[in-house]
Backbone and ligand atoms as CSV (ligand in chain L), in Angstrom:
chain,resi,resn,atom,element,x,y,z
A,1,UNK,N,N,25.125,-153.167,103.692
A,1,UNK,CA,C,24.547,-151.831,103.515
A,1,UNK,C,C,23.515,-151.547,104.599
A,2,UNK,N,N,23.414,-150.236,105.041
A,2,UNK,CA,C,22.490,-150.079,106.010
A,2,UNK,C,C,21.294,-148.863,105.087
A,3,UNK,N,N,20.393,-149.927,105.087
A,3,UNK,CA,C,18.971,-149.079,104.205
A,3,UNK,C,C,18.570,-147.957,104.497
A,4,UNK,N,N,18.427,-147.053,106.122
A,4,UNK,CA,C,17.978,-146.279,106.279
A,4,UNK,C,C,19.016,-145.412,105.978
A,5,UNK,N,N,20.172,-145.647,105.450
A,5,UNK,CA,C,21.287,-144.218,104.918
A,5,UNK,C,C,20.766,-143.718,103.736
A,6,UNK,N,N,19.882,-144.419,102.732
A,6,UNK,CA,C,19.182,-144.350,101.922
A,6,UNK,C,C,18.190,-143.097,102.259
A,7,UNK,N,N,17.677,-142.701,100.873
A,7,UNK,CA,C,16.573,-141.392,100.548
A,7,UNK,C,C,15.865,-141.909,99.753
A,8,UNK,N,N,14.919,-141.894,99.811
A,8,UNK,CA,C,13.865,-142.768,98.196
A,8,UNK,C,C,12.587,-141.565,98.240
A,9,UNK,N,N,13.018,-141.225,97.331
A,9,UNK,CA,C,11.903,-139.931,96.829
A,9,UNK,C,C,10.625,-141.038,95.575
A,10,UNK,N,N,9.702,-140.438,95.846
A,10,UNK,CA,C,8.347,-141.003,95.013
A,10,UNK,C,C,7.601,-139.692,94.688
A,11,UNK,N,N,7.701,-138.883,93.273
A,11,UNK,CA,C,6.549,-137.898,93.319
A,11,UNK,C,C,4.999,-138.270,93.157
A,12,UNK,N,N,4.202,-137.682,93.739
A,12,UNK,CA,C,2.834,-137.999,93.698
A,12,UNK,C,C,1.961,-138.695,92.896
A,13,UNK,N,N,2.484,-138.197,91.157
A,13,UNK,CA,C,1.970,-138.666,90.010
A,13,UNK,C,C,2.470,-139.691,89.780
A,14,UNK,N,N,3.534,-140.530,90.271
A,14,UNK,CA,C,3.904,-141.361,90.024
A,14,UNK,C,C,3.530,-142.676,90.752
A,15,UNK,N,N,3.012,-142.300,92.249
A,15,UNK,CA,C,1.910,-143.095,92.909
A,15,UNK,C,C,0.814,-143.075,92.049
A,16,UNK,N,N,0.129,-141.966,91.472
A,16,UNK,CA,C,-1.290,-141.959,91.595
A,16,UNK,C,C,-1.247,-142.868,90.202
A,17,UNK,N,N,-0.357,-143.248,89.290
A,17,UNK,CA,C,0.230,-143.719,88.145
A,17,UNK,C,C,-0.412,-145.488,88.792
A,18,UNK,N,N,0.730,-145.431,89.355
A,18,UNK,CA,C,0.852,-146.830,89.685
A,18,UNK,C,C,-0.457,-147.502,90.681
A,19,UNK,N,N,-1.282,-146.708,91.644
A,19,UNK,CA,C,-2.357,-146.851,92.003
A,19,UNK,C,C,-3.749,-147.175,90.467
A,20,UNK,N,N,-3.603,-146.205,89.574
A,20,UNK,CA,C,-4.743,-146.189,88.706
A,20,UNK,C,C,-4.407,-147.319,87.872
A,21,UNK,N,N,-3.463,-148.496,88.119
A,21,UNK,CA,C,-3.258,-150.036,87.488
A,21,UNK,C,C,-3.527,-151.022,89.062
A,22,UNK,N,N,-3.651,-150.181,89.533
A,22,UNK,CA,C,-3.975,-151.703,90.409
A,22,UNK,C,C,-5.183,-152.750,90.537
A,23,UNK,N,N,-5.237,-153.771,90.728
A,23,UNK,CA,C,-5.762,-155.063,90.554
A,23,UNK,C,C,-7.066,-155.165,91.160
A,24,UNK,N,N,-8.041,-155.084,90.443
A,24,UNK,CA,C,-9.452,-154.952,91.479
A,24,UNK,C,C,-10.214,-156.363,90.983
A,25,UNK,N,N,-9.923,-156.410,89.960
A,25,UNK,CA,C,-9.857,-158.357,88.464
A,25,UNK,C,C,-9.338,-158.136,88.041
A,26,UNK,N,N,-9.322,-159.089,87.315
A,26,UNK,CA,C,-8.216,-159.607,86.325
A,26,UNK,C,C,-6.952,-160.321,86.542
A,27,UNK,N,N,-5.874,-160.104,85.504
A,27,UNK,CA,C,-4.323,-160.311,85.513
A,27,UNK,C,C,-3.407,-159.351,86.557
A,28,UNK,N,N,-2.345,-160.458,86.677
A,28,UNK,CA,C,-1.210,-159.285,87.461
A,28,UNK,C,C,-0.395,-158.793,86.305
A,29,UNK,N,N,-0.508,-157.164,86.366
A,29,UNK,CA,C,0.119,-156.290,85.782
A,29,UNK,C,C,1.809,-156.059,86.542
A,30,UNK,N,N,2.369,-155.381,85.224
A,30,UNK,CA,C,3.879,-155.197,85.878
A,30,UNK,C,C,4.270,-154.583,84.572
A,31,UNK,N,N,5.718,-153.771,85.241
A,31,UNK,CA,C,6.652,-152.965,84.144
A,31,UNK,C,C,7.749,-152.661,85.283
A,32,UNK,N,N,8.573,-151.762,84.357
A,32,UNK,CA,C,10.084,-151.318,84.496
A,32,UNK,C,C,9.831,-150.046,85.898
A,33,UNK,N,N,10.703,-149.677,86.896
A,33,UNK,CA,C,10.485,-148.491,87.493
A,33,UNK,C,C,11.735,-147.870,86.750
A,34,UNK,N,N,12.030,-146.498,86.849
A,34,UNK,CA,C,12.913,-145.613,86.301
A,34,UNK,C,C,13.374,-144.022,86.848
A,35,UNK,N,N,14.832,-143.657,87.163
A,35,UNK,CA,C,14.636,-142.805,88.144
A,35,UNK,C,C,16.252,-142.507,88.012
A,36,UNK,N,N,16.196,-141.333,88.900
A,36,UNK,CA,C,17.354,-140.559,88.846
A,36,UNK,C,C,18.237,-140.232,89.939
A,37,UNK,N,N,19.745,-140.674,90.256
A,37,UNK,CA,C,19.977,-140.128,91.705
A,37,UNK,C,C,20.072,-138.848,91.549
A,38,UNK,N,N,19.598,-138.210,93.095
A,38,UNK,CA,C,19.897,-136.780,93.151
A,38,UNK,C,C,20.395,-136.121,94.263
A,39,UNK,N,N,21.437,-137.315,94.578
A,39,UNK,CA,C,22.530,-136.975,95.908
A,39,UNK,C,C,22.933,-138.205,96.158
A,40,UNK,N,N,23.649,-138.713,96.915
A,40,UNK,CA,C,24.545,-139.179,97.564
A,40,UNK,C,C,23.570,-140.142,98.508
A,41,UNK,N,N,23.271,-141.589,97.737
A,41,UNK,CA,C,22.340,-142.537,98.563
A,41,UNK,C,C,20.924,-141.848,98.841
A,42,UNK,N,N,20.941,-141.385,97.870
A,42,UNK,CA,C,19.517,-140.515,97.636
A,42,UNK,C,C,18.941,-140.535,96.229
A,43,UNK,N,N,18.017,-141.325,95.786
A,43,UNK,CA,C,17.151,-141.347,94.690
A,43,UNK,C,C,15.958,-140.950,94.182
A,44,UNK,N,N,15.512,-140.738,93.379
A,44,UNK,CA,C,14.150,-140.408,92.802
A,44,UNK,C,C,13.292,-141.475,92.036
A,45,UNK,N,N,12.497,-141.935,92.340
A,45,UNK,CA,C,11.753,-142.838,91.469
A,45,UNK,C,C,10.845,-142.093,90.601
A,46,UNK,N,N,11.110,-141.447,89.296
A,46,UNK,CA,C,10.272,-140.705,88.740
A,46,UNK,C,C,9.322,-141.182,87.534
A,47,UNK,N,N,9.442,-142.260,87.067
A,47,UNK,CA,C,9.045,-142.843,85.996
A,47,UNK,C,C,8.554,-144.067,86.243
A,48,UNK,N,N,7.451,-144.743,85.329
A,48,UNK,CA,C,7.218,-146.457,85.264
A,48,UNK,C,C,6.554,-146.428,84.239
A,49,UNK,N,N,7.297,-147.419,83.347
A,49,UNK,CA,C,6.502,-148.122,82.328
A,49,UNK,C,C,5.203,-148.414,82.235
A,50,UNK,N,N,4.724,-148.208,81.482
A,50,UNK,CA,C,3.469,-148.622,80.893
A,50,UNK,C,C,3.597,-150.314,81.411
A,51,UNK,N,N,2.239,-150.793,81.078
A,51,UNK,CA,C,2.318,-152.205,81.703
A,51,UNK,C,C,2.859,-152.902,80.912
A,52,UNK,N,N,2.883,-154.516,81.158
A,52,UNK,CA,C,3.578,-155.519,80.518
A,52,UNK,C,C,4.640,-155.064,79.877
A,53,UNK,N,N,5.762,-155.019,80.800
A,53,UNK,CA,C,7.295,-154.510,80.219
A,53,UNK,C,C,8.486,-155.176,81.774
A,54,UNK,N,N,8.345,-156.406,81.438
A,54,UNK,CA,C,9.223,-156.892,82.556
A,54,UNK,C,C,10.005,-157.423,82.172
A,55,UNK,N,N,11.360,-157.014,83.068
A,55,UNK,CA,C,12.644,-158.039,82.775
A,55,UNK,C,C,12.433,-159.229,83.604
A,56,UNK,N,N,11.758,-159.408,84.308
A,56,UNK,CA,C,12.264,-160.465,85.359
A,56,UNK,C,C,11.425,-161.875,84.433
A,57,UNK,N,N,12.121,-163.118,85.029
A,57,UNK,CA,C,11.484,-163.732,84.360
A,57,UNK,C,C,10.385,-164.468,83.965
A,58,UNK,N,N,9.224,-164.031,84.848
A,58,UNK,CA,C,8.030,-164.985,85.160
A,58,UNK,C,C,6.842,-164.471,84.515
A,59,UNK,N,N,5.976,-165.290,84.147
A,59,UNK,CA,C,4.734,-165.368,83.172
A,59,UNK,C,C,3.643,-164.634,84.315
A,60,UNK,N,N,3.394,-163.706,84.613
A,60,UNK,CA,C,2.345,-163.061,85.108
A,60,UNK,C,C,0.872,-163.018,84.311
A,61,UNK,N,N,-0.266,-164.215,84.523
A,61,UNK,CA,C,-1.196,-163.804,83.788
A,61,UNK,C,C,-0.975,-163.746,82.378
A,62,UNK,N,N,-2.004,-162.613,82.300
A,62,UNK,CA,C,-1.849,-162.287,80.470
A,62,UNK,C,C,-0.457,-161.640,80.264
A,63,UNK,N,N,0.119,-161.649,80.855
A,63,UNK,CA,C,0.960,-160.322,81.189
A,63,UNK,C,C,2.682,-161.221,81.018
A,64,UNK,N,N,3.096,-161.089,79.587
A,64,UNK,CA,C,4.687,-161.792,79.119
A,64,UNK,C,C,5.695,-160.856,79.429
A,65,UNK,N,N,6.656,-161.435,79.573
A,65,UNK,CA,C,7.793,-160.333,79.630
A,65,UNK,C,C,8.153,-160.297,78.563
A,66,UNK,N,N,8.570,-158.887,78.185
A,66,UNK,CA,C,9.288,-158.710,76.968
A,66,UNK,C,C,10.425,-157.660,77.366
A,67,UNK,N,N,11.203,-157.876,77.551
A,67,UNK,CA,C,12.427,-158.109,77.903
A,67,UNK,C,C,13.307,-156.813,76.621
A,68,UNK,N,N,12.988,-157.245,75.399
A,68,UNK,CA,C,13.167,-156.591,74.379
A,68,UNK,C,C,13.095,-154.524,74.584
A,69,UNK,N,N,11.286,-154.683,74.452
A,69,UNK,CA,C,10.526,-153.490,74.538
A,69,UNK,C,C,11.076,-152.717,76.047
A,70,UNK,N,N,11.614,-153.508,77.473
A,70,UNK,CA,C,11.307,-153.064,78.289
A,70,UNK,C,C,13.075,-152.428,78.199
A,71,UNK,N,N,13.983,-152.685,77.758
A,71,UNK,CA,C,15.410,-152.205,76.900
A,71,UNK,C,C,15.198,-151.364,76.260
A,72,UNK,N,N,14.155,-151.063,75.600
A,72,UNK,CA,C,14.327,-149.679,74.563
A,72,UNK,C,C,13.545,-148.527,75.672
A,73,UNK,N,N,12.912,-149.156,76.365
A,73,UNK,CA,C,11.854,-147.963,77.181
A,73,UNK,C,C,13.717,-147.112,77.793
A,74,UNK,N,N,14.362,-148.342,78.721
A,74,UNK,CA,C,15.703,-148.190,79.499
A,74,UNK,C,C,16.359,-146.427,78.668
A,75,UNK,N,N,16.376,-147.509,77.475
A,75,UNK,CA,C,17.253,-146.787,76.395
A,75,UNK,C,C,16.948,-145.345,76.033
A,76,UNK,N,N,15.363,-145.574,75.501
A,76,UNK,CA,C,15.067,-144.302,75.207
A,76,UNK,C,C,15.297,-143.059,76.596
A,77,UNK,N,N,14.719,-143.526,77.737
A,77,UNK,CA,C,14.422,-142.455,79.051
A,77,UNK,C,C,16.384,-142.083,79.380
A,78,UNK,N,N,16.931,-143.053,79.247
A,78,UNK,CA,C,18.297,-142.447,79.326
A,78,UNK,C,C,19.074,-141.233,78.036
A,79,UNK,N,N,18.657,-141.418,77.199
A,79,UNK,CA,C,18.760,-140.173,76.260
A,79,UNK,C,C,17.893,-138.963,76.145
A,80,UNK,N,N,16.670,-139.644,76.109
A,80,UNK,CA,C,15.916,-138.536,76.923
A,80,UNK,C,C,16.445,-137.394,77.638
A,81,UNK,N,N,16.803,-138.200,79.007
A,81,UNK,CA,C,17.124,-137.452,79.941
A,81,UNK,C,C,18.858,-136.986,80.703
A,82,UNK,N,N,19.278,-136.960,79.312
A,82,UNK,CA,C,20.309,-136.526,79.629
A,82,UNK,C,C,21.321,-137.470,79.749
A,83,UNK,N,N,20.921,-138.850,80.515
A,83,UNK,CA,C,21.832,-139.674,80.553
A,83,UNK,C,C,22.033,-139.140,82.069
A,84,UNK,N,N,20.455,-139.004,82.841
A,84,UNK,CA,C,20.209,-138.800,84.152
A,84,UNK,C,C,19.382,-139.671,84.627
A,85,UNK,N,N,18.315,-140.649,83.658
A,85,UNK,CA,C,17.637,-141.572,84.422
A,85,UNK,C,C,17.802,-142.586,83.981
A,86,UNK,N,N,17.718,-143.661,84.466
A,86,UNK,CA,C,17.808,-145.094,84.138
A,86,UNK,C,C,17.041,-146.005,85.260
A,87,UNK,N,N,17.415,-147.539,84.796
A,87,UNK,CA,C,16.646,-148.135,85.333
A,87,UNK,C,C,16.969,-148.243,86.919
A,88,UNK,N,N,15.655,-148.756,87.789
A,88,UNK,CA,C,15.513,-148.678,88.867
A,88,UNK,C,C,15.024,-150.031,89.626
A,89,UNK,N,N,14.151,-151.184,88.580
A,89,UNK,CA,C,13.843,-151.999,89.263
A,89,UNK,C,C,12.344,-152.195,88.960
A,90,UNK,N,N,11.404,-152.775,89.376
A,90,UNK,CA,C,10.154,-153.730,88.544
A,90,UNK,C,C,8.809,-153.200,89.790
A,91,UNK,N,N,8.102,-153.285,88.679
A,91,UNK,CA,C,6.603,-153.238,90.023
A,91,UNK,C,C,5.736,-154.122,89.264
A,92,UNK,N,N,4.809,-154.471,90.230
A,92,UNK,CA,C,3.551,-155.391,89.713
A,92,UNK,C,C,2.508,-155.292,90.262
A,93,UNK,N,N,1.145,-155.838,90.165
A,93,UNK,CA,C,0.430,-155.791,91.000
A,93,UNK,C,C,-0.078,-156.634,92.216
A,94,UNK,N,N,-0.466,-156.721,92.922
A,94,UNK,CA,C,-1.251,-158.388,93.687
A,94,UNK,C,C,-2.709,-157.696,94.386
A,95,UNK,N,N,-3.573,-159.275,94.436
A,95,UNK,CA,C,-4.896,-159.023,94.702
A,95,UNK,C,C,-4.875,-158.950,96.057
A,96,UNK,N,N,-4.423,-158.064,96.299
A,96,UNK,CA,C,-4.331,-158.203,98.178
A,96,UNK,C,C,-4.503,-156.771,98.546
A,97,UNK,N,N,-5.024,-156.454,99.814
A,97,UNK,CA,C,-4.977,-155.247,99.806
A,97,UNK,C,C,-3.305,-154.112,100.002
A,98,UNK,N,N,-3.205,-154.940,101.283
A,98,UNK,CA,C,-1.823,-154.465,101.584
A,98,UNK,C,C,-0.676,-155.623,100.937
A,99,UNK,N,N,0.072,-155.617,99.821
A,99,UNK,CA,C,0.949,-156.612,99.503
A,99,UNK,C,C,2.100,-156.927,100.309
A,100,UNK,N,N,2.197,-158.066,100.423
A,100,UNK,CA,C,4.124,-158.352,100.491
A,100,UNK,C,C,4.320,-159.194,99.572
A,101,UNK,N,N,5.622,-159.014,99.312
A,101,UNK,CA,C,6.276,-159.890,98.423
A,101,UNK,C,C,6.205,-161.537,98.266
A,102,UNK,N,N,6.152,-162.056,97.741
A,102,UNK,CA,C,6.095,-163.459,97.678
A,102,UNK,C,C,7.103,-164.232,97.305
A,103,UNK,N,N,7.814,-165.573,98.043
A,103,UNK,CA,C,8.928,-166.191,97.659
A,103,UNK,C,C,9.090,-165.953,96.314
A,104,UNK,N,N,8.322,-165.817,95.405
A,104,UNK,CA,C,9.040,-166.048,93.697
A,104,UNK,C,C,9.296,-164.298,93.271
A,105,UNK,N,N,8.715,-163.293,94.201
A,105,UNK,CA,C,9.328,-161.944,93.986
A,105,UNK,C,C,10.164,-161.657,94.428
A,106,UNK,N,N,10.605,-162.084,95.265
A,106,UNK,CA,C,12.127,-162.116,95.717
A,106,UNK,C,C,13.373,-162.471,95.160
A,107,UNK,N,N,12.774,-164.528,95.023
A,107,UNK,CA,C,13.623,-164.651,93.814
A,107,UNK,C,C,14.001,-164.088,92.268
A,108,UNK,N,N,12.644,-163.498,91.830
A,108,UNK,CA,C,12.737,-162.479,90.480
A,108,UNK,C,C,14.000,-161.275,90.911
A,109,UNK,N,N,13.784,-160.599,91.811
A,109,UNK,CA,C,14.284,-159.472,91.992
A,109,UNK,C,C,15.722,-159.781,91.872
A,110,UNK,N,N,15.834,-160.720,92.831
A,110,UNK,CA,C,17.122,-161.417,92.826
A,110,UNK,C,C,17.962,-161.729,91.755
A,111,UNK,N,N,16.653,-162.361,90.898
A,111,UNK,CA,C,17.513,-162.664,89.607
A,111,UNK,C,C,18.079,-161.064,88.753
A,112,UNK,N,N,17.493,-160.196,88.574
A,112,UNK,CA,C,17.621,-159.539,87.900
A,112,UNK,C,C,18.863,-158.581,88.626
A,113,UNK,N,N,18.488,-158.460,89.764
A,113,UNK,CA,C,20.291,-157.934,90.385
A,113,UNK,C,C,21.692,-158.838,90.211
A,114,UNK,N,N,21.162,-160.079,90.019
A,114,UNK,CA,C,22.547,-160.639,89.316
A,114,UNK,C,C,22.832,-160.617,88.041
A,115,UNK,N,N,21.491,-160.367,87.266
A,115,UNK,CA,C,22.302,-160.425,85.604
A,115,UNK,C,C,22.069,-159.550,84.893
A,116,UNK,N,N,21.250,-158.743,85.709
A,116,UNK,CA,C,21.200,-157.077,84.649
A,116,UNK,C,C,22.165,-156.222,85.096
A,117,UNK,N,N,22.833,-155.275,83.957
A,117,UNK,CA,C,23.716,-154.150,84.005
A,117,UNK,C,C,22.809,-153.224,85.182
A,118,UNK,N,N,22.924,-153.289,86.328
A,118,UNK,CA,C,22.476,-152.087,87.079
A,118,UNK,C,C,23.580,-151.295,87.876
A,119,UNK,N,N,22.744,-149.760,87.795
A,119,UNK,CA,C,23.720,-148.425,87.958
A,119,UNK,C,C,23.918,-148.503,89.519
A,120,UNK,N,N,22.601,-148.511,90.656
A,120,UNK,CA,C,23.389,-148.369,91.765
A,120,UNK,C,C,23.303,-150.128,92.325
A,121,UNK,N,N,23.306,-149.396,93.698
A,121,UNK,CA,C,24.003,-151.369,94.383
A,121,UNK,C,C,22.680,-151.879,95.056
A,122,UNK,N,N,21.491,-152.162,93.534
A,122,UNK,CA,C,20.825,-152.555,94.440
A,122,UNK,C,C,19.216,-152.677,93.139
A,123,UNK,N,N,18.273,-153.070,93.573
A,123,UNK,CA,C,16.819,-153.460,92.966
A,123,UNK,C,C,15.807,-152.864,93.592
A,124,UNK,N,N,15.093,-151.927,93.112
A,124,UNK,CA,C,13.936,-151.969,93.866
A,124,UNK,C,C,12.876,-152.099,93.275
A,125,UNK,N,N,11.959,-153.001,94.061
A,125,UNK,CA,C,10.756,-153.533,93.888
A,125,UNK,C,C,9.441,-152.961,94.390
A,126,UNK,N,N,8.122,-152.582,93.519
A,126,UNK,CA,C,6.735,-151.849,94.457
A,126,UNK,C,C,6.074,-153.038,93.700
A,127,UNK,N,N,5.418,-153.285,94.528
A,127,UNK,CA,C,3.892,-154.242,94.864
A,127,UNK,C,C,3.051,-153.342,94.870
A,128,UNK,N,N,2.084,-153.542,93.516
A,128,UNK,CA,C,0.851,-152.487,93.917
A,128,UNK,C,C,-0.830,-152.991,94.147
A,129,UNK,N,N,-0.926,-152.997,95.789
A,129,UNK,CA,C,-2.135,-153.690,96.478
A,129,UNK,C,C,-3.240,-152.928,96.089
A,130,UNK,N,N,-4.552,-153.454,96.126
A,130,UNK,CA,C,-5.793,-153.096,96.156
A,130,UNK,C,C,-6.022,-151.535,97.042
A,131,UNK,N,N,-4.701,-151.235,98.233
A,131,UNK,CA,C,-5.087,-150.122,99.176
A,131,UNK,C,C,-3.611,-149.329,99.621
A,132,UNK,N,N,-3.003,-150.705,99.726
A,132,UNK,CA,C,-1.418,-149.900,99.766
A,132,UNK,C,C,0.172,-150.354,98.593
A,133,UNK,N,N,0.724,-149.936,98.759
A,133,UNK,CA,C,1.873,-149.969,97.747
A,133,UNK,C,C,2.903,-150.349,98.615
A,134,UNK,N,N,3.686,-151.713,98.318
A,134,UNK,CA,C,5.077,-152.120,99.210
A,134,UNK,C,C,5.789,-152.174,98.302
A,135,UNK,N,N,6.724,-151.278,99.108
A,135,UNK,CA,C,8.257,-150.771,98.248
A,135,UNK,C,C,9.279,-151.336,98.987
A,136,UNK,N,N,10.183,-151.985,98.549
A,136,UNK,CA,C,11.401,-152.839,98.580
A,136,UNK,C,C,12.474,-152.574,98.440
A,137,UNK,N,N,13.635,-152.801,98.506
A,137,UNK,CA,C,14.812,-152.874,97.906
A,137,UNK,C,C,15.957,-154.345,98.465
A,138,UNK,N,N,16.546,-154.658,97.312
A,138,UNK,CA,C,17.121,-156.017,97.264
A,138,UNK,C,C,18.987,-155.615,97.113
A,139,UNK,N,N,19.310,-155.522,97.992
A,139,UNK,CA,C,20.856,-155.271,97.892
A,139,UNK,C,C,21.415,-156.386,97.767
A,140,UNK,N,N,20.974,-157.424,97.148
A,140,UNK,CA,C,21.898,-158.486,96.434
A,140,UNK,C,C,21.903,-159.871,97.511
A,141,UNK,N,N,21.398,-159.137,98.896
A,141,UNK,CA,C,21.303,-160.400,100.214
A,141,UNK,C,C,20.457,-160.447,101.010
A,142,UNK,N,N,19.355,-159.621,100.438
A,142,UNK,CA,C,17.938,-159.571,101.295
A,142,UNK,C,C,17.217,-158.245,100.814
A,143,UNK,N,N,16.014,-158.763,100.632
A,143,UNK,CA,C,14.887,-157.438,100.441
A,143,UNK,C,C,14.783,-156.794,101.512
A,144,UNK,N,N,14.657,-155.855,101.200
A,144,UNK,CA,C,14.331,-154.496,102.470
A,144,UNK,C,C,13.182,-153.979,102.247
A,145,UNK,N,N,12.152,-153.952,103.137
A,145,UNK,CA,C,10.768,-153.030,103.158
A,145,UNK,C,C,11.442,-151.825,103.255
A,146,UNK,N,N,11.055,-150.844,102.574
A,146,UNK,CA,C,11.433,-149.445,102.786
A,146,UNK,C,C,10.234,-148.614,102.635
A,147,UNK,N,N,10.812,-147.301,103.506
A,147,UNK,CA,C,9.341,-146.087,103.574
A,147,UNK,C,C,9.860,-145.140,102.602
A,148,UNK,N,N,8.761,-144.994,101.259
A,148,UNK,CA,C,9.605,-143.525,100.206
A,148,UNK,C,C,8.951,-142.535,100.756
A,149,UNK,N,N,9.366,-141.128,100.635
A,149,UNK,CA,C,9.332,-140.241,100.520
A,149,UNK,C,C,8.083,-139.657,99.690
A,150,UNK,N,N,7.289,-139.617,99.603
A,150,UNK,CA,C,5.962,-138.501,98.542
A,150,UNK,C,C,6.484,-137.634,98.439
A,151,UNK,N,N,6.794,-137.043,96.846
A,151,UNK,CA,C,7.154,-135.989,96.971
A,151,UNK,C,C,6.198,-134.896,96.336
L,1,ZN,ZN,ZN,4.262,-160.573,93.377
């Protein structure tokens, strides 16, 4: 796959969402992202879980996956919405300013593109730093840094 054929839309509130959890102390936070295509290798990231709602499998801090709860969030936003949004892929936080990913977020991501039911061909992952936000995507054979869109 070539990433930049890709569109990755982010509306504003949905940064300023994921900024007003980021890590200044404490635990690393994390949840579900959720979103809608709206063209042709063109997506919307419009939604994220509330915190502690991860599929992937690792003990973050205070912060368990529940795996369960983070299926009904899936569930509910797809009826919700028509049976227009669904899942998109995981964010978390790190004490860093600008994040990158770390060998075991990779492997998470990884894992979850092999054994979760996902809609398009692919995972995406945001790291949310002390100053900036790294957004990802995992097409099954390598993470991709990617630039979204503000919308
Ligand atoms: Zn991480």
């Amino acid at each position: 796959m070539n990433i930049t054929d890709y569109t990755i839309e982010v509306p504003i509130e949905v940064i300023d969402t994921l900024q007003s959890m980021r890590q200044i102390s404490g635990n690393e936070n994390g949840g579900i992202l959720l979103g809608s295509e709206i063209g042709e290798k063109h997506y919307r990231i419009n939604r994220v879980s509330e915190p502690c709602m991860l599929i992937e499998r690792s003990t973050r801090g205070g912060c368990t996956r529940d795996a369960n709860k983070a299926n009904e969030i899936i569930k509910r936003e797809f009826e919700l919405s028509n049976h227009t949004r669904f899942y998109l892929g995981e964010w978390h936080t790190h004490p860093e300013n600008n994040p990158t990913p770390s060998s075991v977020d990779i492997a998470s991501i990884y894992d979850v593109f092999s054994k979760s039911k996902i809609v398009i061909d692919g995972v995406f992952l945001a790291i949310v730093g002390r100053k900036s936000i790294f957004w990802g995507f995992h097409d099954g054979t390598q993470m991709h840094k990617i630039e979204v869109i503000v919308v």
